[in-house]
C-alpha positions as CSV (number, residue, x, y, z in Angstrom):
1,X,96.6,124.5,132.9
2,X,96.0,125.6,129.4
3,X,91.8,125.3,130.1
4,X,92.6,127.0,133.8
5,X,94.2,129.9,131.4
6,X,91.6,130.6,129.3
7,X,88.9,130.2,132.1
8,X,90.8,133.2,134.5
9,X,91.7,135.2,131.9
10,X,95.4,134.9,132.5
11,X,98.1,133.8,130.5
12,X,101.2,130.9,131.2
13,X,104.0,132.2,132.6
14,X,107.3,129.9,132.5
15,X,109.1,132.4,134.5
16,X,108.5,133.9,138.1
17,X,110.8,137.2,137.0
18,X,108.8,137.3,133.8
19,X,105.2,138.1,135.5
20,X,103.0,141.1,135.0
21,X,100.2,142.4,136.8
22,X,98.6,141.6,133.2
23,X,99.5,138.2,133.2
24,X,97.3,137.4,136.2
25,X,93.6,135.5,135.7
26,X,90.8,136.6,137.8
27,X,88.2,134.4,140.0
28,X,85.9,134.9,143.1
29,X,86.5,131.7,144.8
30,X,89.0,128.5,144.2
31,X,88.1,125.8,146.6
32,X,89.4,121.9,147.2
33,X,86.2,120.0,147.5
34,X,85.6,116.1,148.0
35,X,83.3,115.0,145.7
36,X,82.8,110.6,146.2
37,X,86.2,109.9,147.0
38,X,87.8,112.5,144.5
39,X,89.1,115.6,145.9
40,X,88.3,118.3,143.3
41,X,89.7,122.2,142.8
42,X,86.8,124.4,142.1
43,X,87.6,127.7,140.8
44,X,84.6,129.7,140.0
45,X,83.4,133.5,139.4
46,X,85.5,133.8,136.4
47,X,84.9,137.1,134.7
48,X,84.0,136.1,130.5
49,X,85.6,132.5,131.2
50,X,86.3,131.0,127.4
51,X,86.7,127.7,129.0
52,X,83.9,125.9,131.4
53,X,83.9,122.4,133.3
54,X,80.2,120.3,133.4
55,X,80.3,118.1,136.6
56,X,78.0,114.9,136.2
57,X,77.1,113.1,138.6
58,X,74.5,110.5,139.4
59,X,74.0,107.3,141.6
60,X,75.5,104.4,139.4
61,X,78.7,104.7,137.1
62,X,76.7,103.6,134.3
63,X,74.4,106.4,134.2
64,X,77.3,108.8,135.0
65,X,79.0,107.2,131.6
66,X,75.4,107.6,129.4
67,X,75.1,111.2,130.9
68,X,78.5,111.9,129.8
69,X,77.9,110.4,126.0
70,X,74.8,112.5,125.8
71,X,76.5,115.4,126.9
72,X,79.6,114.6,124.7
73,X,77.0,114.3,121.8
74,X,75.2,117.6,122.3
75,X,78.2,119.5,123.1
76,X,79.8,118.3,119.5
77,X,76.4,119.2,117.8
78,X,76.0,122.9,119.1
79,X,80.1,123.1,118.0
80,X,79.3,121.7,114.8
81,X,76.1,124.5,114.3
82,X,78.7,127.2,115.9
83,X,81.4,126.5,113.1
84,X,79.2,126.2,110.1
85,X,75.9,127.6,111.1
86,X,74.2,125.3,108.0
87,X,71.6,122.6,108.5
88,X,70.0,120.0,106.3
89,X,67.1,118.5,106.6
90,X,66.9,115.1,108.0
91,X,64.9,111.7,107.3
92,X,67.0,110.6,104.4
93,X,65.6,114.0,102.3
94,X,69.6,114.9,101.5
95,X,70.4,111.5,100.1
96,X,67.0,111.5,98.1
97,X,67.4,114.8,96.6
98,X,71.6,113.4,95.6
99,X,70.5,110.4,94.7
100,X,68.5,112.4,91.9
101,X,71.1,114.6,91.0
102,X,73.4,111.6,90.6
103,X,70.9,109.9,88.5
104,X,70.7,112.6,86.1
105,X,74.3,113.6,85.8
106,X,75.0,109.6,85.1
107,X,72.7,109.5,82.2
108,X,74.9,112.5,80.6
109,X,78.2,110.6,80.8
110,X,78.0,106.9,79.9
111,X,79.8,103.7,79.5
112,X,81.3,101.9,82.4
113,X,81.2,105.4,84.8
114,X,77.2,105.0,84.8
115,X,77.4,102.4,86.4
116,X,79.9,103.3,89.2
117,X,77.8,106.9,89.4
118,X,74.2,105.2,89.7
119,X,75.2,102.5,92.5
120,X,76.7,105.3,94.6
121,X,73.3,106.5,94.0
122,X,71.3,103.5,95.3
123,X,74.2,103.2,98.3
124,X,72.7,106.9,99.4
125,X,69.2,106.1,99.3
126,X,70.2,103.2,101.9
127,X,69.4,105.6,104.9
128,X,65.7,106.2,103.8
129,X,65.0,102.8,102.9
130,X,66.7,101.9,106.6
131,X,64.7,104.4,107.7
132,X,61.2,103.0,106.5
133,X,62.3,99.2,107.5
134,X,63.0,100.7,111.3
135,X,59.8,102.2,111.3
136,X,57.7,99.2,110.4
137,X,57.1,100.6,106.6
138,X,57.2,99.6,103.5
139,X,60.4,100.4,102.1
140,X,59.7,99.7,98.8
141,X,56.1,102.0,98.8
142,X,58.3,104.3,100.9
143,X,61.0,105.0,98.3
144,X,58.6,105.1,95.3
145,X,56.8,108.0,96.9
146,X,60.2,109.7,98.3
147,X,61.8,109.6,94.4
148,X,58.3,110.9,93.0
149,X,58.0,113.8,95.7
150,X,62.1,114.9,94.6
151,X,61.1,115.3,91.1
152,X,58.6,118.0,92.2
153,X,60.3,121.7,92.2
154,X,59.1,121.9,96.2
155,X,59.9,118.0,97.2
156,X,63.9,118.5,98.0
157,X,63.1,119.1,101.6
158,X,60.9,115.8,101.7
159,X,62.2,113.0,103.6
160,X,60.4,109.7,105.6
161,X,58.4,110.7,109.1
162,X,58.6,107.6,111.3
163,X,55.9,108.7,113.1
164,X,53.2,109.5,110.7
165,X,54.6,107.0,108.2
166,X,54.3,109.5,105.5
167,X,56.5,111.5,103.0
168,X,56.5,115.1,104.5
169,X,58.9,118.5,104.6
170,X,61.6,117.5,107.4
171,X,62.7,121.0,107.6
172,X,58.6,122.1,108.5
173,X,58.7,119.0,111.3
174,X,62.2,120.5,113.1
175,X,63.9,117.0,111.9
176,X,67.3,118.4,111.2
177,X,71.0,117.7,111.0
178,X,74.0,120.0,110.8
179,X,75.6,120.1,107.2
180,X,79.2,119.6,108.7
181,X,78.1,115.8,110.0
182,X,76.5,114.9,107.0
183,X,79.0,115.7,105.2
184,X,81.7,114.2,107.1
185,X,79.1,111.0,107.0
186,X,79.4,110.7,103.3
187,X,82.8,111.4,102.8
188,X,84.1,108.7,105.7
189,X,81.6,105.9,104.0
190,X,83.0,106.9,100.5
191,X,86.3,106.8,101.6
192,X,85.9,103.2,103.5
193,X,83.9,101.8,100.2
194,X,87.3,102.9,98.2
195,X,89.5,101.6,100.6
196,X,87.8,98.1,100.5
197,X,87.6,97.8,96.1
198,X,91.3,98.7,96.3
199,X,91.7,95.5,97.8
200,X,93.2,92.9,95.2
201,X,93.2,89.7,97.0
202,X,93.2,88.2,100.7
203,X,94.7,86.1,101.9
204,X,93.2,84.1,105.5
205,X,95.1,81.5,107.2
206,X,93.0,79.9,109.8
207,X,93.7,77.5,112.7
208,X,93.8,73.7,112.2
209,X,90.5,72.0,113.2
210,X,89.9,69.9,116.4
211,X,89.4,66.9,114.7
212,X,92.7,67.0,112.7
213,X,94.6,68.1,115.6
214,X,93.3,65.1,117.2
215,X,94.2,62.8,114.0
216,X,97.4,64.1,114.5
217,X,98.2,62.9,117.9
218,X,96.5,59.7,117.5
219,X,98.6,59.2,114.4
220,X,101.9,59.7,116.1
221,X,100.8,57.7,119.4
222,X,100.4,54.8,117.1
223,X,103.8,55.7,115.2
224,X,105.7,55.8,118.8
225,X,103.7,52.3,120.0
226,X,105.0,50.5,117.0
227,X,108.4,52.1,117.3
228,X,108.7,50.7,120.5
229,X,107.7,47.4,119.5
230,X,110.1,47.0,117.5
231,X,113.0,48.1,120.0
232,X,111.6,45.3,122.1
């Protein structure tokens, strides 16, 4: 009802005796349709609708459901770009150029924090070296040449081209990613990584075996044969 609102142009009214000629939505047509074995209301010709419905359809419920997850997925990346117009560039060049920052902002403070501070950095390079090792590259080569193109002034927007193999400017190629998802990326790994090393002990109780639950039975068979024996 809400969505049927904001598409006409008209607003809830609890109350017949409280309606205004203002409070009514506009459309050229609403129509019951049968679409498959769904019967469907249609209402369409909405003047500046704020709400819209995309009807998939295909010939198998399987492609139906990997139309709809595409959709889903493209939808949530224009919304992302819509809220926070801000992009990043792609192929692992964000958690390069970090990984750098981190690196030199752990060599200022020391002791045991380092250590935390650079192996946060190695976690981030993960997704370039996963990169390369999809690809069919070297990671190794791969993330010698990414950390040596980062220390150049120009090489932040350098990340790993799976198709040329190379080390080139993600943001010249069109490979990139809105700032709200990477974000969101980082922050939901850091946050499972923290949950986890808060973790003192566990504790795992697991079933008895086959063979000991077989023991078992044979054990007391032989216990109530020699019980009855001696009844006898």
């Amino acid at each position: 009802m809400e969505k049927l609102a904001r598409a006409t142009g008209g607003r809830i009214v609890t109350n017949l005796d409280d309606l205004k000629p203002e409070d009514l939505g506009y459309a050229e047509l609403v129509e019951e349709r049968k679409i498959g074995d769904d019967k469907m209301v249609f209402v369409e010709g909405c003047k500046d609708p704020r709400s819209v419905s995309i009807l998939i359809r295909a010939g198998l419920e399987r492609m139906v459901d990997e139309a709809e997850r595409a959709m889903h997925d493209a939808l949530s990346v224009i919304s992302d770009v819509i809220e926070r117009n801000k992009i990043v560039p792609g192929g692992g060049a964000v958690e390069a150029e970090l990984a750098k920052e981190l690196r030199r902002y752990a060599a200022q403070i020391g002791g045991r924090e380092q250590l935390a501070i650079e192996a946060f950095a190695e976690a981030l390079e993960i997704v370039p070296k996963t990169l390369a090792e999809n690809a069919g590259l070297e990671p190794i080569d791969i993330m010698v040449e990414l950390r040596a193109t980062h220390e150049k002034s120009d090489g932040y927007m350098c990340g790993v081209d799976v198709f040329s193999g190379k080390i080139t400017n993600m943001y010249e190629k069109g490979v990139i990613e809105p700032l709200v998802v990477k974000e969101q990326a980082i922050k939901s790994a850091t946050e499972a990584a923290s949950m986890i090393l808060r973790i003192d002990d566990v504790v795992a109780a697991s079933k008895p075996k086959e063979e000991e639950k077989g023991k078992g039975a044979e054990k007391k068979g032989e216990e109530e044969e020699s019980g009855t024996s001696e009844f006898d």
